[in-house]
Structures are given as structure tokens and as C-alpha cells.
C-alpha positions in Angstrom: 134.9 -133.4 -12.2 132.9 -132.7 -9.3 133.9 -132.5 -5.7 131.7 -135.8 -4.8 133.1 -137.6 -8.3 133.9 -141.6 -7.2 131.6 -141.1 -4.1 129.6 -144.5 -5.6 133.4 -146.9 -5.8 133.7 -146.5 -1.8 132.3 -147.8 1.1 131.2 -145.8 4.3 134.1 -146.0 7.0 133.5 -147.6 10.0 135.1 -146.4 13.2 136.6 -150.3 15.1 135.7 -150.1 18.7 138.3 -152.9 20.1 138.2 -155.4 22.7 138.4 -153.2 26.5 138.4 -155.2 29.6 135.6 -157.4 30.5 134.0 -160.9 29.9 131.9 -161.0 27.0 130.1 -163.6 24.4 130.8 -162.9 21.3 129.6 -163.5 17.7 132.5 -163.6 14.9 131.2 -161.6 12.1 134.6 -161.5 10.2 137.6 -162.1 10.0 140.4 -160.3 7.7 144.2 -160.4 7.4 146.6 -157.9 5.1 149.1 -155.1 5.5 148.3 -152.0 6.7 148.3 -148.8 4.2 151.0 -146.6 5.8 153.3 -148.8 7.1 152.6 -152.4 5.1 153.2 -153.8 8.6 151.2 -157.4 8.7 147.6 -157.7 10.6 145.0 -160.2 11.6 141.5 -158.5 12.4 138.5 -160.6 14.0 135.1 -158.5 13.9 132.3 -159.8 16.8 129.2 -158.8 17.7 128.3 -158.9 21.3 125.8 -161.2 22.7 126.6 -160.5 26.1 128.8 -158.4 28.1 129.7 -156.7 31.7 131.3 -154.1 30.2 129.1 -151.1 30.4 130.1 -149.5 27.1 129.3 -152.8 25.2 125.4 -153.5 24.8 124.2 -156.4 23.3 124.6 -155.7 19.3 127.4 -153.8 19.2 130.4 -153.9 17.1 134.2 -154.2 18.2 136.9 -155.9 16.9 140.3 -158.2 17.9 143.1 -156.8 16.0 146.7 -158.2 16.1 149.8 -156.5 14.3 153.4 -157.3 14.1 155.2 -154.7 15.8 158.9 -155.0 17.0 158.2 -159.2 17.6 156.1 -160.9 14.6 156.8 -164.3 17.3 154.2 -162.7 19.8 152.1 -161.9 16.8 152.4 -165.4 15.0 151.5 -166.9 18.7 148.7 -164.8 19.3 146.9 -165.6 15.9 147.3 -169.5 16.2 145.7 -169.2 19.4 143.0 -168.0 18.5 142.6 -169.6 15.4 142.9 -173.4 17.1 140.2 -171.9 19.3 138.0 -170.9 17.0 137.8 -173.7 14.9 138.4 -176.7 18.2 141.1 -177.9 16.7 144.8 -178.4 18.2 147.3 -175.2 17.8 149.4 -178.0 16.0 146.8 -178.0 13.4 147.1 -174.2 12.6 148.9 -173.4 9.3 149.9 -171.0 7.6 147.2 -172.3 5.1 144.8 -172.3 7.6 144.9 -169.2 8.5 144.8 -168.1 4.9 141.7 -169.6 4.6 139.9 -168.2 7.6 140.7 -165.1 6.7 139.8 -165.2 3.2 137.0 -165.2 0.9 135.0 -168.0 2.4 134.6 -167.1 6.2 134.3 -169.8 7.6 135.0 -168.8 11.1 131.5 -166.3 11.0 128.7 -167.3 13.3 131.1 -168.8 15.7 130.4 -168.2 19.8 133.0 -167.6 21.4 133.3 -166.4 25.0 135.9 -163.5 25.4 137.5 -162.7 28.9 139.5 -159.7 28.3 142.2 -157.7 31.0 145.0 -155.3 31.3 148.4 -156.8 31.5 151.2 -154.2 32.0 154.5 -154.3 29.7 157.4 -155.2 32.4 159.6 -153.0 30.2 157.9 -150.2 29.3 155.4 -150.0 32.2 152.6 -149.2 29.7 149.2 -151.2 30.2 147.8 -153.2 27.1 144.7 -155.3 26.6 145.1 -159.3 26.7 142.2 -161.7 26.0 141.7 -165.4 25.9 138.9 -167.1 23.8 136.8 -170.2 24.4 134.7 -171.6 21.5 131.4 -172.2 22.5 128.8 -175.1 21.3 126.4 -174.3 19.2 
């Protein structure tokens, strides 16, 4: 067996740029739950392309992603993803199920080509002291 044997079963890796500070609109592109490999701990992945940003390192057309994860709290993580979900589809958080948001993350997508503006900022952990990225999302018409 040669060394590039199985090359044609994968797909290239892509390196996720995420969300940094800044006010952005933003196209979804997709949006994917699971468990991660090493530590089967739960996530919730939204991929955008940005229209428009004031961040410098984010031109129009590039790629960066949204990515939730349950760490020590699955609350903040359940919270987070309902949130955006209501957003994303205008509809109340009380509509957001556990069967919606298998379905927006699954096989039919129907969240892609939404606009969303995306108004991102450092918060710092009261605890800790360390600085982490928050963002709030606001569906735009069409």
C-alpha cells in the first residue's frame, strides 16, 4: 500500500477562522452539530460568509465560523444555541426544540442563505479574569 493510499475517501481540511470582535453581516453557509473526536464533548457550529465587516482581518468573502461547545455548564451552551436558533429562523425562543434544532443542523439546511447581522465583543470571565468572545445576531430581511 502506498503512502498516499485512501487520499481519494477524504476531504481537504479547512482551517475555521472564528467570530473576533466587530460588527459584521453575515451569510449562513452551514450549520452542523455532533461530538467532537477527542473528547465526544457536544458542539453546535454555524459557518458564514461575510458580506460586510469593520474588522480588518475579515474582507468581504471570507470564511469564519460560530462555534458553541458544552464545557463545564451544557445550561450556557443549551442557552446560547436557542438563541440563535429563534434568531435565525424569526421565530420565539419558546419555539426552539430539541427537534428543531436537529433539523437545522441536519441534512436539509435550512438555515443557509440567511442574513444575519453579527455584532461581536469581548466579555471578561468574572472568575477567571480571562477575556472571551460574545455575539448577538439579528436576522435580516431578505
Amino acid at each position: 500500500m502506498g503512502m498516499f493510499a485512501g487520499i481519494s475517501e477524504v476531504e481537504v481540511r479547512q482551517k475555521n477562522r472564528y467570530v473576533e470582535p466587530g460588527n459584521y453581516i453575515v451569510e449562513i453557509t452551514a450549520v452542523k452539530s455532533g461530538r467532537a473526536q477527542q473528547s465526544e464533548k457536544p458542539y453546535f457550529v454555524v459557518e458564514f460568509e461575510v458580506e460586510e465587516s469593520d474588522n480588518p482581518e475579515f474582507d468581504p468573502g471570507a470564511a469564519i465560523c460560530w462555534m458553541k461547545m458544552v464545557h463545564q455548564y451544557k445550561k450556557y451552551f443549551l442557552e446560547d444555541v436557542k438563541g440563535f436558533v429563534a434568531t435565525a429562523l424569526g421565530v420565539s425562543a419558546e419555539e426552539v426544540t430539541e427537534e428543531v434544532c436537529e433539523y437545522v443542523s441536519g441534512e436539509d439546511q435550512p438555515l443557509v442563505g440567511k442574513r444575519l447581522s453579527l455584532r461581536a465583543y469581548l466579555e471578561t470571565n468574572q472568575k477567571s479574569g480571562k477575556s472571551f468572545c460574545e455575539s448577538e445576531f439579528r436576522l435580516l430581511s431578505d
